[in-house]
C-alpha positions in Angstrom: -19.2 22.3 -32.5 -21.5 25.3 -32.3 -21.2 29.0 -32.5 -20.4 29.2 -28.9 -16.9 27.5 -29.7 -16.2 30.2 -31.6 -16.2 33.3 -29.3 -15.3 31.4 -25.7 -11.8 32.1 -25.0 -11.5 30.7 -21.9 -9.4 28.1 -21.3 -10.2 24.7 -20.2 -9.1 21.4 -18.4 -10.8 17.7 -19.2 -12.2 16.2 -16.2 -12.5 12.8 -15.3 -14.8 11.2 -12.5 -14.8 7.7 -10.8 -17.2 6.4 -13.2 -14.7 6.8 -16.2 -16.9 10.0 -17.5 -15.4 13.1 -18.8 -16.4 16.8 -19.0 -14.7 20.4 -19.4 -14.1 22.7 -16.9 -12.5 26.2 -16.9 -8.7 26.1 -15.9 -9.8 29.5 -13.1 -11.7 27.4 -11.4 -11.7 24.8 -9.1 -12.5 21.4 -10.0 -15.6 20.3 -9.4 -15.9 17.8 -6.4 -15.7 14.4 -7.3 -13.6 15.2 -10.5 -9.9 15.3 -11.4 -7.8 16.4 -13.7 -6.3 14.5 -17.0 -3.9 17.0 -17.9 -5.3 17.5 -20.9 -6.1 21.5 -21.1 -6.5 24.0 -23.7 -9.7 25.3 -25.4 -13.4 24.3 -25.5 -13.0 22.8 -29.0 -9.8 21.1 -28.3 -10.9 19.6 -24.9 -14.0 18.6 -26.3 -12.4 17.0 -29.4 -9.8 15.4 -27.2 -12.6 14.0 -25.3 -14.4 12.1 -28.6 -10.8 10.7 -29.3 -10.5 9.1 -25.7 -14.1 8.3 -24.5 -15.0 5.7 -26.8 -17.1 3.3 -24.6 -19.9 6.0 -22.8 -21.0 3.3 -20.5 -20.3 3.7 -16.8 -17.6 1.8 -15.6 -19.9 0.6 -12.6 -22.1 -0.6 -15.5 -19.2 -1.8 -17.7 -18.2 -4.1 -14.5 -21.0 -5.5 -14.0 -21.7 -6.7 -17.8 -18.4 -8.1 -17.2 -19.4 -9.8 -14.2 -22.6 -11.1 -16.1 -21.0 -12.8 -19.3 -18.3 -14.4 -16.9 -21.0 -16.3 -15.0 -23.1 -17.4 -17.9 -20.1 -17.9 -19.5 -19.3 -20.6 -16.5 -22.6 -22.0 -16.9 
């Protein structure tokens, strides 16, 4: 957390994308495309911490697939 955190008083919304990553984005805005919404809202430090509780694995989920797919066919080696 930095200074910023602080002094924004804006609210905000936690984002999700189709590649299971997350981000912030102010509630008086419109999402961004390619986003949507988790429910979660409420400041920059609370999104942001709610966002280290629930992203655990930072791989894509393209990428995460795909490992998936790997092991299964060595596994079936």
């Amino acid at each position: 957390m930095d200074a910023a955190d602080d002094t924004d008083s804006r609210s905000y919304r936690v984002v999700v994308n189709d590649e299971e990553q997350f981000s912030i984005w102010p509630v008086d805005r419109e999402g961004p495309a390619g986003w949507t919404g988790t429910g979660k809202t409420g400041s920059r430090a609370e999104c942001l911490r709610h966002i280290g509780e629930v992203w655990t694995d930072l791989r894509p989920l393209s990428l995460r697939r795909r490992m998936e797919q790997d092991e299964a066919a060595e596994a079936s080696r």
